[in-house]
Structure formats: structure tokens, C-alpha cells
C-alpha positions as CSV (number, residue, x, y, z in Angstrom):
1,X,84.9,77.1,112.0
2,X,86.1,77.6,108.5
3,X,83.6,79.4,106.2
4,X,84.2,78.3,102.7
5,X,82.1,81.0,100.7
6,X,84.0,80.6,97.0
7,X,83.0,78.2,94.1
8,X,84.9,75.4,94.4
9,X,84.1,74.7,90.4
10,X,88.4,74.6,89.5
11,X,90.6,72.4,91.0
12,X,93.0,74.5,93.7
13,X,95.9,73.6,92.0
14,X,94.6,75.7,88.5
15,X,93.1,78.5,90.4
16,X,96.4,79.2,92.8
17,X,98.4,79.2,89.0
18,X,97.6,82.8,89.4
19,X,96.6,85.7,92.2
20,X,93.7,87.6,90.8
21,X,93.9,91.1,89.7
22,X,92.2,92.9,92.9
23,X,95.2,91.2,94.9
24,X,98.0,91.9,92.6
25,X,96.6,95.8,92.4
26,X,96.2,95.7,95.9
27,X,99.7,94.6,96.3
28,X,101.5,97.1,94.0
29,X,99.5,100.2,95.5
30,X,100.7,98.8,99.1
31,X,104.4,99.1,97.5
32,X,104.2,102.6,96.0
33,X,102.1,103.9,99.2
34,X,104.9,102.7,101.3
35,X,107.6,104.2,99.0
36,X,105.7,107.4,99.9
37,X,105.1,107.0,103.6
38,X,108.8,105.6,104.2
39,X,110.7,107.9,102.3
40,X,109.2,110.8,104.8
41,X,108.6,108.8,108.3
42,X,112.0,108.2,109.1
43,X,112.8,112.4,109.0
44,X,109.7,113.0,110.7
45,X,111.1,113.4,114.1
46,X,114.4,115.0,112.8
47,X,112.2,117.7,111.2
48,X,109.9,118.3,113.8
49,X,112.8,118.9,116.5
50,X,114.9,121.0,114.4
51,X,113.1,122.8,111.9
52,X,109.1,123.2,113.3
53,X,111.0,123.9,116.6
54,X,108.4,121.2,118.7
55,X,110.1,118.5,121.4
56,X,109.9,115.4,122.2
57,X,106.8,115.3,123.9
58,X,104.9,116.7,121.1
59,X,106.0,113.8,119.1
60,X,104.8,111.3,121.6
61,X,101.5,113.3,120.9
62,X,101.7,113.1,117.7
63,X,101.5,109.4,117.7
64,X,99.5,108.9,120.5
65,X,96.7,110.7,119.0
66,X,97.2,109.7,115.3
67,X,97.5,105.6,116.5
68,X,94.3,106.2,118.9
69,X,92.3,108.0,116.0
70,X,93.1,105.7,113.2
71,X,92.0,102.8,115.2
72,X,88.7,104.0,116.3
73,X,87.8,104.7,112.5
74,X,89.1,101.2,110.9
75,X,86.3,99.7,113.2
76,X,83.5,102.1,111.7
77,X,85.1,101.6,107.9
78,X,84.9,97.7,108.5
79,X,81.5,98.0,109.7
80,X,80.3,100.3,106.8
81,X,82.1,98.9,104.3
82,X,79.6,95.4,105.2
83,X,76.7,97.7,105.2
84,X,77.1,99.5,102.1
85,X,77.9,96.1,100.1
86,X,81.0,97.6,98.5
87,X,84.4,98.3,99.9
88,X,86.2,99.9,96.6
89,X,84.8,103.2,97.3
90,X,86.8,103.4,100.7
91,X,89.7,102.1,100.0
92,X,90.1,105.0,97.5
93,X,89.3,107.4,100.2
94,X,91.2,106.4,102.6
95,X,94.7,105.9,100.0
96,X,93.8,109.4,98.3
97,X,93.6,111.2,101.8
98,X,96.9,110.1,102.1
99,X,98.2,110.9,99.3
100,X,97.0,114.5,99.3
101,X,97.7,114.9,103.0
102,X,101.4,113.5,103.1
103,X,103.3,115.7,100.9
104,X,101.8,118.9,103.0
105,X,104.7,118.5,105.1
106,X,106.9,119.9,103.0
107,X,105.7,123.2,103.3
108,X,104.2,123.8,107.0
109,X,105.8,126.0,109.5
110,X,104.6,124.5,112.7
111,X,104.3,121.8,115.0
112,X,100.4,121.7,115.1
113,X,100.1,121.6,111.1
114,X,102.5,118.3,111.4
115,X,99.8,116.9,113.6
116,X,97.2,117.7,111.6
117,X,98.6,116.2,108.3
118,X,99.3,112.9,110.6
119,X,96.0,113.3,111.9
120,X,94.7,113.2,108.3
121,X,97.2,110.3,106.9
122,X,96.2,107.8,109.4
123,X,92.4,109.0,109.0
124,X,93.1,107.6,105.4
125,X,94.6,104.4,107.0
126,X,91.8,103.2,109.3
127,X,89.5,103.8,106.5
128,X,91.3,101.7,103.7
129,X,92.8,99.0,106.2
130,X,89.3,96.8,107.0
131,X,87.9,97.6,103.7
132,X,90.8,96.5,101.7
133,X,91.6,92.9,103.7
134,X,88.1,92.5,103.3
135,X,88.5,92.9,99.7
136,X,91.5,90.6,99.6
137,X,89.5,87.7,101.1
138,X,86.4,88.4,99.4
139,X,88.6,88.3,95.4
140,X,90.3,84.6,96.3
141,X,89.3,80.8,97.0
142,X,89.7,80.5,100.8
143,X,92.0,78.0,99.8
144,X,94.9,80.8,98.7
145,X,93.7,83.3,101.1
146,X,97.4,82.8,103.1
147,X,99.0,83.0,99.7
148,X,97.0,86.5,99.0
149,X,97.4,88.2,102.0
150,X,101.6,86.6,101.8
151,X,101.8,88.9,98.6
152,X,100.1,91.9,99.7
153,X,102.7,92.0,102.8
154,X,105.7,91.6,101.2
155,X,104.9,94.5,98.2
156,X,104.3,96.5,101.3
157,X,107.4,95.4,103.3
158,X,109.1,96.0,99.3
159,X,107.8,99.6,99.2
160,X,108.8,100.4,102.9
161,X,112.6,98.9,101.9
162,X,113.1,101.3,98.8
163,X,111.5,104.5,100.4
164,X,114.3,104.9,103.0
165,X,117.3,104.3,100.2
166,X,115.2,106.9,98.0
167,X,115.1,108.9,100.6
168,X,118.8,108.7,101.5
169,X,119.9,109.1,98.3
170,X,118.4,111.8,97.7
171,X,119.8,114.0,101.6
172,X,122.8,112.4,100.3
173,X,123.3,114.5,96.6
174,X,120.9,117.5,98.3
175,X,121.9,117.7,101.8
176,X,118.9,118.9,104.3
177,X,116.6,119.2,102.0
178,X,113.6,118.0,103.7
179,X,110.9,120.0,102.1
180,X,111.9,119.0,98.8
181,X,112.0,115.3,99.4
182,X,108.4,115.8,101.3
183,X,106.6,117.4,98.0
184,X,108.0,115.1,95.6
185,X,105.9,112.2,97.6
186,X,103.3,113.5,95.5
187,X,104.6,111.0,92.6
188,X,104.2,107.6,94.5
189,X,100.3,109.0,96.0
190,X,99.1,110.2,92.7
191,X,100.3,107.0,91.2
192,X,98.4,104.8,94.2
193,X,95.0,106.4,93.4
194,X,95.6,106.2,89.7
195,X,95.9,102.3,90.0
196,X,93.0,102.1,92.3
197,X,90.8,104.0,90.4
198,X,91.8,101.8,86.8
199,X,92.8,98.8,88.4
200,X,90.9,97.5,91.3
201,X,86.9,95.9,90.6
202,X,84.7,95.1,93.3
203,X,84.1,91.5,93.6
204,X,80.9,89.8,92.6
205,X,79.0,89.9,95.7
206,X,77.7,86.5,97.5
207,X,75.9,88.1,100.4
208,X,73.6,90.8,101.0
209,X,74.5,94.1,102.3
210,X,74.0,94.0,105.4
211,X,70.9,95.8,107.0
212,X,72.4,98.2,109.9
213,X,75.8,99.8,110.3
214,X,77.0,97.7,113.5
215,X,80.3,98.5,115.8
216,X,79.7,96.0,118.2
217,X,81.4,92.3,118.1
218,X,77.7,91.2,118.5
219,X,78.1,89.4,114.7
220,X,81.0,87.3,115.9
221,X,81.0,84.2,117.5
222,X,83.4,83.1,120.7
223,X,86.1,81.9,118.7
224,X,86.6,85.6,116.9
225,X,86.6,87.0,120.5
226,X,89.2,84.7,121.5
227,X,91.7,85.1,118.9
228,X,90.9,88.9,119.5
229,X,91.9,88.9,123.0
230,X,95.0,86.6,122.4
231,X,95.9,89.4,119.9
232,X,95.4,92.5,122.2
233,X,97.5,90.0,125.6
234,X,100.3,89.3,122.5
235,X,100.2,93.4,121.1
236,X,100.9,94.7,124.8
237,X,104.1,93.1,124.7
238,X,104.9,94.0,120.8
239,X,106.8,97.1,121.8
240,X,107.8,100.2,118.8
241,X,110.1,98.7,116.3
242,X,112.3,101.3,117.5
243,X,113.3,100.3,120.5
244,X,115.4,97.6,118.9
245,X,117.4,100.2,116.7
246,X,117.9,101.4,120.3
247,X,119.3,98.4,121.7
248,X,121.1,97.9,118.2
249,X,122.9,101.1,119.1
250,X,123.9,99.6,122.4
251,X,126.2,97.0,120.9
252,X,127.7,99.2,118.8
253,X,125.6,99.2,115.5
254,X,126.7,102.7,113.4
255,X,124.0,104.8,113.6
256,X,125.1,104.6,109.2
257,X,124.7,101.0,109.3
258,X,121.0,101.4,110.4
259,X,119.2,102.4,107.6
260,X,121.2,99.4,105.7
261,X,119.6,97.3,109.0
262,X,116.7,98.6,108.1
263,X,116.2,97.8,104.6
264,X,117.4,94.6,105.2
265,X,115.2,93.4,107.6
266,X,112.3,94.6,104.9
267,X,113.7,92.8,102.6
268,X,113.9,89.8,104.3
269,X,110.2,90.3,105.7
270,X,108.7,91.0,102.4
271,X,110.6,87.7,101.0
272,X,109.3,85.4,103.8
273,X,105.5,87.0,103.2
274,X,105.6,85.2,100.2
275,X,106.9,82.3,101.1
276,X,105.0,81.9,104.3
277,X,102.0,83.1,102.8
278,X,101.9,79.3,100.5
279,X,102.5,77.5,104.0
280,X,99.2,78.8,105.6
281,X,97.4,77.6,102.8
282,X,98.7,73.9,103.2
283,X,99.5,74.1,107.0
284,X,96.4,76.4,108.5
285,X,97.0,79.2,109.8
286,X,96.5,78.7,113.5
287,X,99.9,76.9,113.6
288,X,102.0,79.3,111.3
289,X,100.4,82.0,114.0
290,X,101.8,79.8,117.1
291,X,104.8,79.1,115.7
292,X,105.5,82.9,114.8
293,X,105.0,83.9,118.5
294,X,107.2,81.4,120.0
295,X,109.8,82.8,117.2
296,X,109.1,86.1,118.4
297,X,110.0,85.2,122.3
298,X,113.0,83.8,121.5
299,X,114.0,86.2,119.2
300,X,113.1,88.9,122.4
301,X,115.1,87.0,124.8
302,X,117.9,87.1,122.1
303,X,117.8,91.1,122.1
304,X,118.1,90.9,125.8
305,X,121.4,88.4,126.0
306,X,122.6,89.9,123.0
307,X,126.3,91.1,123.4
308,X,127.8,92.0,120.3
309,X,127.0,93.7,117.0
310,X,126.7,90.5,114.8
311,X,124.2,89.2,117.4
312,X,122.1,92.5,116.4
313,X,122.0,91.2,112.2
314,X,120.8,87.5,113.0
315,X,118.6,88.7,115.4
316,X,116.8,90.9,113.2
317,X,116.4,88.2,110.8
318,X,114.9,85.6,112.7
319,X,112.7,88.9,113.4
320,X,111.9,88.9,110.5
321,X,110.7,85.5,110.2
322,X,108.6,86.4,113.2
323,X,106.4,89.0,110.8
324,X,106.7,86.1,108.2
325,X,105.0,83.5,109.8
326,X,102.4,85.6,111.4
327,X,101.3,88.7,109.1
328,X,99.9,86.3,106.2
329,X,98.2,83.5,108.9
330,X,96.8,86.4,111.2
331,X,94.4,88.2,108.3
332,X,93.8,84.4,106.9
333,X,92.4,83.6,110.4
334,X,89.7,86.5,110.4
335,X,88.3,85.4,106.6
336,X,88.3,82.1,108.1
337,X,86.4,82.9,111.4
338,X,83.6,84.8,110.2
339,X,81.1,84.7,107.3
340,X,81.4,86.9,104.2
341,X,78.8,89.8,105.6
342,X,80.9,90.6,108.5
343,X,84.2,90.9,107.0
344,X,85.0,94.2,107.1
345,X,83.9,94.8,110.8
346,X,85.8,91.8,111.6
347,X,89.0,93.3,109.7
348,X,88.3,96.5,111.2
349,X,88.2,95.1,115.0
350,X,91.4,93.0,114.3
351,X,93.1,96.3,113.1
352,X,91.6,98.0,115.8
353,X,93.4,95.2,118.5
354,X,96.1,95.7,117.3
355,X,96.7,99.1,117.4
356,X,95.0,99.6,120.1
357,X,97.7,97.8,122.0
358,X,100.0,99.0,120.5
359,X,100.4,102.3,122.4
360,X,100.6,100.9,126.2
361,X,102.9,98.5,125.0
362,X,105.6,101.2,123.9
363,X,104.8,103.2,126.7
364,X,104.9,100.4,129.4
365,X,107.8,98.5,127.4
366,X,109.7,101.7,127.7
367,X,109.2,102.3,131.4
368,X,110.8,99.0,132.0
369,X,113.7,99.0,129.8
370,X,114.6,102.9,131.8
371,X,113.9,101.5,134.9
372,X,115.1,97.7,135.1
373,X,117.2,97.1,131.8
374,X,116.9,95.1,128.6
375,X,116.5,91.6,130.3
376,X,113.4,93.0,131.8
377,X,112.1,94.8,129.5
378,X,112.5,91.9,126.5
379,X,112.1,89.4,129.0
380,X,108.0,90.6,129.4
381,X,107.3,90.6,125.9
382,X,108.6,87.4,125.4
383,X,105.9,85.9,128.4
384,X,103.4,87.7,127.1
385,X,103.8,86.2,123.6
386,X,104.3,83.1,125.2
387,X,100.7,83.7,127.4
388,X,98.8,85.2,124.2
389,X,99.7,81.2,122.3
390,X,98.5,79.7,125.1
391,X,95.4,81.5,124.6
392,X,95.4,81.2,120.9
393,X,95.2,77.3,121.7
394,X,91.9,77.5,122.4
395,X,90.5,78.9,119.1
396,X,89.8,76.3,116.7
397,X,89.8,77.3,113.0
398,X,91.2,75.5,110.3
């Protein structure tokens, strides 16, 4: 079911001449919040082990708690932002807590404050996340909605590519000095809530508020519940990014050359973003979705046979395509499965799939790949990607 809630008044090809302003803001304060977050996120670890003086299972802590917390609260931001009729409001929040919040690490002296300031940041990002997709869908015709969300993804994927060179560059003329480079993500933050507060309007409202704050996928029909569970089957087998750096250290990648890895492959996801994002407008974005995940178990069965180093760079690139095909079509699906009043619940349960997975999938992804090797380990996510499309079949949409 395909809810087409936008005046239809210009012809499609006039209004997708340009992206409106909420989505263009939207998409430049995703690139300057990820300059912040990914000019610190890489040294997290490094900094915790050697200079707070915490270990390895502290970090998993860390994460475990931070992933867990933040998904809980995108849920009650989705739902609220619905039941309060605007979603501006939290979207500021949520960006502003993490802009005050992240450059504390530069100057804390233990393991505990670290969590606490992660604890805080990903506070900030379950209660923009629902709100602000919501806000996407809500400022465009349904029939760019692919292109929109195409754009927002790729300034973020932009932002996270020229934190880590900023970041470099900057260890590289003042070696170790963390604290520094941690304070001065102050610039990037302030900027972020600067735009938001000039930049972003709240769209005209076609709906009424709604009349109770509501957690419960009550609202949503079986088809939402489906391509929810198809999510969480295809998460559990989306293992930590970082476990392919791991296996790109196998084959021999410089542990130098993986930052440049890095950047690349952000590069090449934020490019395809805006490509694919104009393909799930024409083609729907059921199919784009499908065809993403069957990319993404080959390209898992490729890290498994892999055997060289220059297997390693075209695999991360047809990863890359993966996130391409998918990230626009998945948040085009939601706007596309449920009315305008339940947007931002809907955006806030999606989020919440996803990260809700997220954590057993590292965990159990990484007690295979110890225990029974790469062809095992990669060899599971691919099936269950395969499993989650099969699933995905039955949701009919566009």
C-alpha cells in the first residue's frame, strides 16, 4: 500500500528540478555531524586502552550499552514526535546533545566518563533519527522520496569520508594529540545546530497530531510488520563493519592503507546514495531493497574466498553498492507503508530493528569467525540475507 499524502498540483518532472530546503539542510548537517563524530570514533578505542587505562571489555560495554540505549529512545522520539505534531524541536535536541557531549572527551580522565559522554551522544541520536526521516518524507512528493533520502545518505557518507583524513592530518603534523583533536569537534557541532536552528522549517502539516503517545506497532498494518521482521532476520547477519578491516588485514592490507580503504569506500557509498536514490523513485523501492541484499551475499561470500589484497578493494566496492541500493529504498519503504500520522513511530521502530540487531549479530558473527573461520562466519550472513529477501517478497508496497 502506497500512501500518496502530497499535492500532486506540479508535474514530477518540475518538482524533482530541485530538493527542498528541509532536505538539503538536513543533508549538510548530516555531513558536518559526521565530520565531528568521524574525526573522533576511529581513536576512541586507542584512547580508551592507552590513555583512560580501561580494556577491551569495557569497550564492548561501551557499545553494548550505548547501541541498546539509543535504540529504545528512537522508538519513544518517533512516537512523540507524531503526538506532538512537530518533529523540528527534536531533531535539534538530539544534534545539540551531541554536539555538546562529544568534544568532552578531550578532557576526561576515566573510563566511566567515556561511557557517559557515549551514553549521552547516542541519547542525541535515537532522538533526532525518527524525527528527522520523518521530516524528510513529510518535506517531498512521495514521488522523490528515494531521491531525498539518496542525498541525505551520501552528505552523511561525505562527512564520515573527510573526518578521518581531518583527523589524520592533523596526528600526522601534532603526533598523539588526542585531546586536542577531541575539543576542536566543537566547530563542526556548533555549526550543525547553527544550521538547524536558521535553516530547517517544519512542514505544513496535513494530519492531526495524534491523540496519545503510542510505542506499540498497534498503528501499523501487516505489511509494516513484515518488512520489520525481514529487517531484524537480514540485521542479525549484518555483522560490525569492522570485522572486514579484520579480514582486510588477513590478506595483507597495511594497517596505513586502511584509513585510505576507508575513505574510499565512503566515497564510493555517498556517490551511489545519489545515484540510487533516482532509481527508487522510477524502479520502487522493494526491488532496489532485493537487489541490494543479494549484492550483499555475494559480496559476503567474496570476503570469505577472498585470497589476495586486490580482492579486499573490489570487494569493498561492490560493498559499497550494497549500502547504495538499499539505504535510500529502505527509509522510502517506511514513508511508503504507513500514513503521514505515524511516521515518526514507524521511523523510530525501523531504527530500532536495526540496531537492535545489530548487537547479537557482532557478537554471534564473531563467535563463529574464532571458532570455525571466515567461510563460516561470512558464509551465515550471506543465508541470512538471502532468507530476510525471501521474506521481503511477501510485502507488497510500491
Amino acid at each position: 500500500m502506497k500512501f500518496e499524502d502530497e499535492p500532486d498540483a506540479k508535474h514530477v518532472d518540475e518538482i524533482a528540478k530541485e530538493l527542498p530546503r528541509n532536505v538539503k539542510v538536513l543533508g549538510w548537517v548530516s555531513f558536518l555531524n559526521d565530520v565531528a563524530s568521524e574525526m573522533i570514533f576511529p581513536l576512541l578505542p586507542q584512547f580508551l586502552l592507552t590513555v583512560l587505562g580501561g580494556n577491551r571489555f569495557f569497550l564492548g560495554i561501551i557499545e553494548g550499552v550505548v547501541d541498546s540505549a539509543s535504540s529504545i529512545v528512537k522508538i519513544w522520539s518517533g512516537g512523540w514526535s507524531d503526538r506532538i505534531g512537530s518533529r523540528k524541536g527534536l531533531v535539534l535536541f538530539g544534534y545539540a546533545l551531541a554536539a555538546v557531549s562529544r568534544p568532552l572527551i578531550g578532557i576526561i580522565t576515566a573510563p566511566w566518563q567515556l561511557l557517559t559522554i557515549r551514553l549521552a551522544d547516542r541519547i542525541g541520536k535515537g532522538t533526532r533519527n525518527a524525527p528527522r526521516d520523518a521530516l524528510i518524507a513529510d518535506s517531498v512528493a512521495s514521488e522523490i522520496r528515494g531521491r531525498a533520502f539518496g542525498f541525505n545518505r551520501a552528505m552523511d557518507h561525505l562527512g564520515a569520508a573527510v573526518g578521518p583524513i581531518f583527523a589524520a592530518a592533523l596526528l600526522w603534523f601534532y603526533p598523539n594529540q588526542y585531546r586536542a583533536l577531541f575539543l576542536l569537534a566543537v566547530i563542526p557541532g556548533a555549526l550543525v545546530v547553527l544550521l538547524l536552528a536558521l535553516g530547517l522549517r517544519e512542514p505544513a502539516k496535513k494530519t492531526s497530531a495524534a491523540q496519545k503517545l503510542i510505542w506499540t506497532l498497534q498503528p501499523f498494518g501487516t505489511e509494516f510488520r513484515m518488512y520489520l521482521l525481514a529487517l531484524v532476520v537480514f540485521t542479525l547477519g549484518n555483522s560490525s563493519d569492522a570485522f572486514l578491516l579484520v579480514r582486510a588485514r588477513e590478506l595483507g592490507v597495511a594497517t596505513t592503507m586502511l584509513p585510505i580503504l576507508w575513505c574510499v569506500f565512503h566515497v564510493l557509498k555517498g556517490g551511489g546514495n545519489l545515484v540510487a536514490g533516482r532509481l527508487v523513485d522510477r524502479l520502487g523501492s522493494r526491488p532496489m531493497i532485493l537487489g541490494g541484499w543479494a549484492i550483499y551475499a555475494g559480496i559476503y561470500l567474496g570476503f570469505a574466498l577472498a585470497s589476495a589484497q586486490w580482492h579486499i578493494w573490489l570487494l569493498f566496492a561492490g560493498y559499497a553498492a550494497f549500502y547504495a541500493f538499499t539505504e535510500p529504498a529502505e527509509k522510502t519503504l517506511v514513508a511508503n507503508l504507513v500514513g503521514p500520522g505515524q511516521r515518526g513511530l514507524a521511523y523510530g521502530w525501523f531504527n530500532a530493528a536495526v540496531g537492535i540487531g545489530s548487537l547479537p549479530a557482532s557478537l554471534l558473527f564473531g563467535a563463529i569467525y574464532q571458532e570455525l573461520g571466515a567461510l563460516a562466519a561470512f558464509g551465515s550472513g550471506a543465508v541470512l540475507a538471502l532468507l530476510a529477501a525471501l521474506m521481503l517478497l511477501g510485502v507488497r508496497s510500491d
